[in-house]
C-alpha positions in Angstrom: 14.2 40.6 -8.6 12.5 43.4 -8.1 8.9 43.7 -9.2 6.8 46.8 -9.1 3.3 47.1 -7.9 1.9 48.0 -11.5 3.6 45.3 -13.4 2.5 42.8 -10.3 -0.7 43.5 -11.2 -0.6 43.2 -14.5 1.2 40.2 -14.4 -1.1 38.4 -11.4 -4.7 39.8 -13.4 -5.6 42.6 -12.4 -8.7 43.1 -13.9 -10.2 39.5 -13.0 -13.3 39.7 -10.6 -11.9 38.9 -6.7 -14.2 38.8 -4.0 -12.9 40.4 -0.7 -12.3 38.1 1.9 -12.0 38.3 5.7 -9.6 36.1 7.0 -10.9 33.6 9.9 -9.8 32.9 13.5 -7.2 35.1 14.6 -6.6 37.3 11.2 -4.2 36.9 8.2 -1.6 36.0 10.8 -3.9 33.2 12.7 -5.1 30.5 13.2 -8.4 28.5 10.7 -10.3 27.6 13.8 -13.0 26.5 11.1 -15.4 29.8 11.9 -16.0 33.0 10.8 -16.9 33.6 6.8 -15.8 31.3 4.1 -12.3 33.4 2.7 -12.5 33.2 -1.3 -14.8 30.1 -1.3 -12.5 28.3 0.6 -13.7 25.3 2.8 -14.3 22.1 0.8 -15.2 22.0 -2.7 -18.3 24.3 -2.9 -19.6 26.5 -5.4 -19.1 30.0 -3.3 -17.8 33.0 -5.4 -14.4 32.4 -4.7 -13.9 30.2 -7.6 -13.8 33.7 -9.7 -10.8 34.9 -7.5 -8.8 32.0 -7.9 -9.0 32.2 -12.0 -8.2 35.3 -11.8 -5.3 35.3 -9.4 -3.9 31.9 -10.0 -2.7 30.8 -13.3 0.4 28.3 -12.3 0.1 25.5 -9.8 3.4 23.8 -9.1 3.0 20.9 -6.6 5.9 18.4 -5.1 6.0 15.5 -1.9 8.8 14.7 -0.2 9.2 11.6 1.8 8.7 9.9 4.9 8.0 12.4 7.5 5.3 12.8 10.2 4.2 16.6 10.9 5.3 15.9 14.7 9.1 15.2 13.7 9.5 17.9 11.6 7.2 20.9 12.4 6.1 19.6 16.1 8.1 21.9 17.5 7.7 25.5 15.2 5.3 27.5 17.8 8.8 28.2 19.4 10.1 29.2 16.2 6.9 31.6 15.5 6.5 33.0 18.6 10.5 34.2 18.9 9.3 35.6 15.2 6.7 37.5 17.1 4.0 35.2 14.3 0.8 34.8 16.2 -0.8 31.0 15.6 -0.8 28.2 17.3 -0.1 24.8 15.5 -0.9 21.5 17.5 2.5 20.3 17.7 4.1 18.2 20.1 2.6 18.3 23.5 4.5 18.3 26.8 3.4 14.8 27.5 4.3 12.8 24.3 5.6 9.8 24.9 5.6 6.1 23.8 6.3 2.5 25.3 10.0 1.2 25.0 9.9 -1.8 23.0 10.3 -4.9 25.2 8.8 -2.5 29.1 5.3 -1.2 28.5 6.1 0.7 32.0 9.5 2.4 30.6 8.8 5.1 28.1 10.7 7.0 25.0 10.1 10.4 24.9 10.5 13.0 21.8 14.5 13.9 21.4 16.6 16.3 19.2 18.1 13.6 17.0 21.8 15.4 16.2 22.0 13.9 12.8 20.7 14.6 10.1 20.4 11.2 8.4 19.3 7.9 9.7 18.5 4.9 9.0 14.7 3.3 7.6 11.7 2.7 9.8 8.2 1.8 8.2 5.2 3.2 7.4 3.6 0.4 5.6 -0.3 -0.8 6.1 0.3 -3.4 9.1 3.1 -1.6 10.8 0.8 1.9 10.8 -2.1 -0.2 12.3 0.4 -1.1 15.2 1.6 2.4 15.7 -2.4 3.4 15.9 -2.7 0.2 18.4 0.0 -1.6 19.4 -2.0 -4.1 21.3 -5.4 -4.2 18.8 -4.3 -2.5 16.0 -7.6 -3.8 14.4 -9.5 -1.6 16.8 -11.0 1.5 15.9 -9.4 3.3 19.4 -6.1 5.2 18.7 -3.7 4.1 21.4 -0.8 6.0 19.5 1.1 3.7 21.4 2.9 1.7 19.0 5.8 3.7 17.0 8.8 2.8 18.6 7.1 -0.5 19.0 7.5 -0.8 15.7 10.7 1.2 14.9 12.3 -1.6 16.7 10.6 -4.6 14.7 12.0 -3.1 11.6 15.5 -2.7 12.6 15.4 -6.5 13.9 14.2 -8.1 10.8 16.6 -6.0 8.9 19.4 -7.0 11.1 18.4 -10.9 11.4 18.1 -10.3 7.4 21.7 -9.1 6.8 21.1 -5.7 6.5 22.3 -2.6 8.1 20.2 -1.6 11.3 21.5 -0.3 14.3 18.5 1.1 16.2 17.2 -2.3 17.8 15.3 -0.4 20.1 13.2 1.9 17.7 13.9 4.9 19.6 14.4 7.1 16.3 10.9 7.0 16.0 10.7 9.8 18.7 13.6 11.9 17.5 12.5 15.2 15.9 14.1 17.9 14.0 13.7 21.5 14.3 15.2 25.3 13.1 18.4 24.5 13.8 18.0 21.3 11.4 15.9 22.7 8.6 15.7 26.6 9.1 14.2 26.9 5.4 11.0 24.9 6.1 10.6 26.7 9.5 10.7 30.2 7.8 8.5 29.4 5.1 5.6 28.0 6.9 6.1 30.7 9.6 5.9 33.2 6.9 3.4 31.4 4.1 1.3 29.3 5.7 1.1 25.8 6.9 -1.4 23.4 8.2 -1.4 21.1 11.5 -4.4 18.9 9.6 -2.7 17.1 6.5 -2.9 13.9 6.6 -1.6 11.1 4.3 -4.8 9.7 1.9 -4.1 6.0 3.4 -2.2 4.3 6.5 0.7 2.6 3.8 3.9 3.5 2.5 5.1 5.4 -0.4 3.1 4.3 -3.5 -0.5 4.3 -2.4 -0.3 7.5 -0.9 1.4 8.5 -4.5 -1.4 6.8 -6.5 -3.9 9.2 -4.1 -1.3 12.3 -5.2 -2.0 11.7 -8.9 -4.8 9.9 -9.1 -6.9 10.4 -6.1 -7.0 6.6 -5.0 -4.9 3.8 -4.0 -7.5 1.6 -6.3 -6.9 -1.1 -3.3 -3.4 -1.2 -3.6 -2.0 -0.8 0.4 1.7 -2.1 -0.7 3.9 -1.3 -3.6 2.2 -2.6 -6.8 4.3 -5.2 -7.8 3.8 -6.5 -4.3 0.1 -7.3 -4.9 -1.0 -10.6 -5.1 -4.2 -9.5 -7.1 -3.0 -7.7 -10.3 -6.4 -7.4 -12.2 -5.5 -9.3 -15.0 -2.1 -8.1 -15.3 1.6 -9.9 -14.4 2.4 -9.5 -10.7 5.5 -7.4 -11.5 4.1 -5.5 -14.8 1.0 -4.3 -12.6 0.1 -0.3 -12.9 -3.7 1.2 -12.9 -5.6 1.7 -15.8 -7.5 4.8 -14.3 -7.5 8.9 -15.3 -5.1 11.0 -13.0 -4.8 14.7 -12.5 -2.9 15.1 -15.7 -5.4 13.2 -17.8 -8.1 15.8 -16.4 -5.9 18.8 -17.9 -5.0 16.8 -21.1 -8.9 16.8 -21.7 -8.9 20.3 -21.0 -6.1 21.8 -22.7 -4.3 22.5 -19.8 -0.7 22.6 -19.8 1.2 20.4 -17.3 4.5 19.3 -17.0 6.6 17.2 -14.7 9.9 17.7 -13.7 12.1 14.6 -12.7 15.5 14.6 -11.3 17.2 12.4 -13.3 20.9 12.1 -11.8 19.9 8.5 -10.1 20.5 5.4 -11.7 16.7 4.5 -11.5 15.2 7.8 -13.0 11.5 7.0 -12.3 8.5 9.1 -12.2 5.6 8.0 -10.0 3.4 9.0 -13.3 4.7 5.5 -14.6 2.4 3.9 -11.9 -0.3 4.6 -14.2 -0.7 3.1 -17.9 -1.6 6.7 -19.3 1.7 7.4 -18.3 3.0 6.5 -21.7 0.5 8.4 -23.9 2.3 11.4 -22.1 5.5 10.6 -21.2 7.1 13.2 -23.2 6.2 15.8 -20.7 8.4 14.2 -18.0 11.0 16.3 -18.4 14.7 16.4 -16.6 14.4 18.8 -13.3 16.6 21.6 -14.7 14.8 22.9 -17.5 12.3 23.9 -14.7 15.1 26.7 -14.3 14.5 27.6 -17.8 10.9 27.4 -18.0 10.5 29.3 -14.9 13.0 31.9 -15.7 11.4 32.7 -19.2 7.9 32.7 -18.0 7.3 29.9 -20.0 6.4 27.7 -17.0 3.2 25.3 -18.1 -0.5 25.7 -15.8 0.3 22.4 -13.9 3.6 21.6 -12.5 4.6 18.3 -10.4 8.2 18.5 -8.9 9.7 14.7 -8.4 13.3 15.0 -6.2 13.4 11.1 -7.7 13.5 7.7 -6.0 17.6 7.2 -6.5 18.2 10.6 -5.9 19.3 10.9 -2.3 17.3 14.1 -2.5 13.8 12.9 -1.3 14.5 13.4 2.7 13.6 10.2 2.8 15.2 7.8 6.1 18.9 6.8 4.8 18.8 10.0 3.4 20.4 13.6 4.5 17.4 15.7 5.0 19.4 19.4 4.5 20.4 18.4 0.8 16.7 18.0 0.4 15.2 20.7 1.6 17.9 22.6 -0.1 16.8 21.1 -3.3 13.6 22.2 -2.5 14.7 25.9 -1.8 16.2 26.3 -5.0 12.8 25.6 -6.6 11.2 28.1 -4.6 13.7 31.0 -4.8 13.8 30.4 -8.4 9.7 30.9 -8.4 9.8 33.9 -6.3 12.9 35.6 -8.7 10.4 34.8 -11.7 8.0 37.0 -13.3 5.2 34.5 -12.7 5.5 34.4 -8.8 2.6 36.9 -9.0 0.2 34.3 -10.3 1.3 31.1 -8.9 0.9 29.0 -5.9 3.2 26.4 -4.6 2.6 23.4 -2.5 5.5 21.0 -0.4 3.5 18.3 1.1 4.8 14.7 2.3 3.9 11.1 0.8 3.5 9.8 4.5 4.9 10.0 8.2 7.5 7.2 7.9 6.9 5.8 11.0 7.7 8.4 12.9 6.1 9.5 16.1 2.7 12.1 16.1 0.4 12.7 18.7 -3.0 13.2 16.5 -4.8 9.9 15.2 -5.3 10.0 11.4 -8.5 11.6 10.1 -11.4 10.0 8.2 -12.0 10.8 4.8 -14.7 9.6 2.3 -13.2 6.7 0.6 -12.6 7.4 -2.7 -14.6 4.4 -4.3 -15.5 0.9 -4.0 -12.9 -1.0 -3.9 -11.9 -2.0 -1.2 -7.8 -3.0 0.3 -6.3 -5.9 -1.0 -5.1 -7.8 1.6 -3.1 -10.5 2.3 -4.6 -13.5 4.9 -1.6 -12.0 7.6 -2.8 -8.2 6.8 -4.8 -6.3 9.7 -8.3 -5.5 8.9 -9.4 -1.6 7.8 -11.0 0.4 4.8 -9.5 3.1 2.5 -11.7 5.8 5.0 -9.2 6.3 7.5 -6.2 8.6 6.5 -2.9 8.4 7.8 -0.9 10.3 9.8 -0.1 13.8 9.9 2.5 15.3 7.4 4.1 18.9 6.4 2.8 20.9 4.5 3.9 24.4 3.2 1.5 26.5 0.7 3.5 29.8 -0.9 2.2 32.2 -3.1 2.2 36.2 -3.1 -1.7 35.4 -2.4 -1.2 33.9 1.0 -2.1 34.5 4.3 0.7 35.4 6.2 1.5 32.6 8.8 -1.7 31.1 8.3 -2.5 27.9 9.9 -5.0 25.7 8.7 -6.6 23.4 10.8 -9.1 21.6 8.6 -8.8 18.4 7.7 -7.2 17.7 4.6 -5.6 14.9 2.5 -3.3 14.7 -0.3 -6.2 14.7 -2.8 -6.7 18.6 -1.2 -3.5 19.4 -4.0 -6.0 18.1 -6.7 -9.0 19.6 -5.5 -7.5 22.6 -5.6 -6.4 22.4 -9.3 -9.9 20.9 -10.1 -11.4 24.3 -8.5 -8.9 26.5 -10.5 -9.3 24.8 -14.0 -13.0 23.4 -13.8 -12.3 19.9 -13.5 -14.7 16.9 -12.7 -13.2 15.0 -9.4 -11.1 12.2 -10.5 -13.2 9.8 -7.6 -15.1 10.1 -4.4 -12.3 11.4 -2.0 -10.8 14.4 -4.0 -14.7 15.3 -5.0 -15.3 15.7 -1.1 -11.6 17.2 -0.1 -10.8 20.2 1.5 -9.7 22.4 -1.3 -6.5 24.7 0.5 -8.6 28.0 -0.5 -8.6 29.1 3.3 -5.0 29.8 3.4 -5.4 32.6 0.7 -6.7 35.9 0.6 -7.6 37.1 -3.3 -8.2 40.5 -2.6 -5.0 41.7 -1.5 -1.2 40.3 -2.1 0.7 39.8 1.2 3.8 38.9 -0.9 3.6 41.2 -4.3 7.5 41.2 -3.2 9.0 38.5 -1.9 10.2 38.1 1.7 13.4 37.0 2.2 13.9 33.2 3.6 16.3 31.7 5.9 19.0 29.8 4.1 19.5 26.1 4.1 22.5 24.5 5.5 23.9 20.9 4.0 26.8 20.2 6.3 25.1 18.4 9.0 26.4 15.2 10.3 25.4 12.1 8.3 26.2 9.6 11.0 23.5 7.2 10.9 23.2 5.8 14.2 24.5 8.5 16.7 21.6 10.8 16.4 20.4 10.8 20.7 
């Protein structure tokens, strides 16, 4: 769709107040080495100037997380990519020396891999099984080893295997494989050409649902395991437990701010992650099925707020077991759709990851402020910690025509960086401690000028990949 200069600006606000901003590091096509002048108030949830550019510039948010991957398996290899692009930058991805202990030889070592196929099976991320992988031999300790992933690759596949289940990697060496362009050549083009950052980090060391509860709410609220997992259910059933707490969408409900989500529904379990929260059914009639996003979009009748959800049944979610090109390519639709719209010029898009799945990366999870008091609730055989140490590194893709060009960010941020942002955008109070205090995204844009008033083309997405589960070396 073509879209001229003078309806861009019309469309994207012209008239709103921007501040100009210089971009930091190495330009609009380098590196956030955390110097140089704040770009558009950018930096972590202050009260600088930029707030005026990014009501003016930015009047759609759309938002969506993925599943189980660590930034070292998917983007630990994309300097190659960029520098054959002729993209200046530097991410910290995968260094020469990566490695990690075989399972059973602390002497004989697995090192990163190719894997050839582009599904395999489960591995876990979960609170006691992430302590490992930060210290295999004390994963109490506050040291980062990093030592522990195929460690505990292997454990997984045992138990499933002496349970019944299909396993086939006794020896947890998936948990070094990696993918790359030739895998995923979508997600390599669109954070060589948007902008990306080698600092996300999952809110919390556990699986799927508390790093959700973080998405949309901005805390686990001492959940570490699924909820119905929980021994301590505050009053509530074990299996009929969900938080009584405001999230993101209760924020813009106050406000008048328009929000939908969009749910693939094609599963036999259509579930939205909203439902892990009781206001969920004050509001459930804005869960709506994923392809009137197509319709909304393409009308320009897309709300303020948008969370995408690939669903939990889906096989959409890249999660393990699943084929990660049928993913991204579900993802891809959803952005060229936003780019072919005539509110591209006043939106900004975010692909993040709920966790790393397990899967191998050579930076230790950051610390965060914890987002209140409450602290994990653990089980008598569950390893020691706080909610003030992240987890580990995930992708993370931020589009918009207002974009630094191959930016990379490398401030700490967490999921609760996604709500921060939106808090900045609409005037919202923080939802708790840790999304009061997070770094809100506003480095990787530059107000002032549009890098993508027309946008680029992207590499395609290819689905026909080998789904072989187990012979991916």
């Amino acid at each position: 769709m073509s879209i001229s200069r003078r309806k861009f600006l019309r469309i994207a606000g012209s008239t709103a107040a921007v501040v100009g901003a210089t971009a930091c590091g190495g330009g609009s096509t380098g590196d956030n080495n955390n110097g140089g002048p704040d770009p558009g108030g950018g930096g972590g949830g202050g009260n600088g100037n930029g707030d005026a550019s990014l009501s003016g510039r930015i009047e759609h948010i759309i938002f969506t997380m993925q599943e189980n991957r660590s930034f070292d398996h998917y983007f630990g290899h994309l300097n190659a990519f960029r520098s054959a692009k002729g993209v200046s930058g530097t991410v910290d991805g995968t260094p020469a020396d990566a490695r990690n202990p075989s399972r059973d030889d602390p002497n004989v070592f697995v090192t990163p891999f190719h894997q050839s196929t582009e599904q395999h099976e489960n591995l876990s991320p979960a609170w006691n099984e992430s302590h490992r992988q930060y210290n295999r031999n004390n994963p109490a300790s506050p040291t980062a080893t990093l030592d522990g992933f195929v460690y505990t690759a292997a454990g997984f596949s045992r138990n499933e295997a002496a349970a019944g289940r299909f396993a086939c990697d006794l020896d947890g060496t998936r948990a070094m494989g990696f993918y790359d362009e030739r895998d995923i050549p979508f997600y390599y083009d669109l954070a060589t050409k948007f902008a990306t950052s080698d600092r996300m980090f999952a809110s919390v060391s556990a699986s799927t649902e508390p790093n959700r509860l973080y998405l949309i709410g901005a805390s686990s609220f001492g959940y570490i395991r699924p909820l119905g997992q929980t021994e301590i259910a505050k009053g509530d059933p074990v299996n009929g437990t969900r938080v009584d707490a405001p999230t993101i969408f209760d924020r813009l409900e106050e406000k008048g701010i328009s929000w939908k989500i969009y749910l693939e529904q094609s599963g036999s379990n259509p579930f939205s992650y909203y439902q892990l929260f009781r206001s969920y059914d004050q509001h459930k009639e804005k869960v709506r099925p994923a392809d009137e996003f197509f319709s909304d979009v393409s009308s320009g009748n897309l709300p303020q707020v948008v969370m995408i959800e690939s669903g939990v049944d889906t096989g959409l979610d890249e999660h393990p077991n699943n084929h990660i090109q049928r993913g991204a390519a579900y993802i891809r639709r959803r952005v060229d759709a936003l780019m072919k719209s005539a509110v591209w010029g006043k939106s900004a898009f975010f692909l993040t990851y709920d966790e790393g799945g397990g899967f191998y990366d050579h930076v230790a999870p950051a610390t965060f402020t914890a987002p209140d008091n409450i602290g994990p609730f653990l089980r008598a055989t569950d390893t020691p910690g706080d909610f003030t140490r992240g987890g580990y590194r995930v992708p993370f893709i931020a589009v918009s025509p207002w974009i630094r060009p191959g930016f990379i960010s490398h401030t700490n941020a967490d999921h609760t960086s996604i709500l921060r942002f939106i808090e900045r955008r609409f005037e919202l109070s923080a939802l708790t401690n840790r999304d009061g205090n997070a770094h809100d995204l506003l480095d990787m844009f530059d107000f002032s000028s549009a890098a993508y008033e027309q946008p680029p083309n992207i590499a395609d997405q290819p689905t026909n990949g080998s789904a072989a589960m187990c012979n991916y070396i």
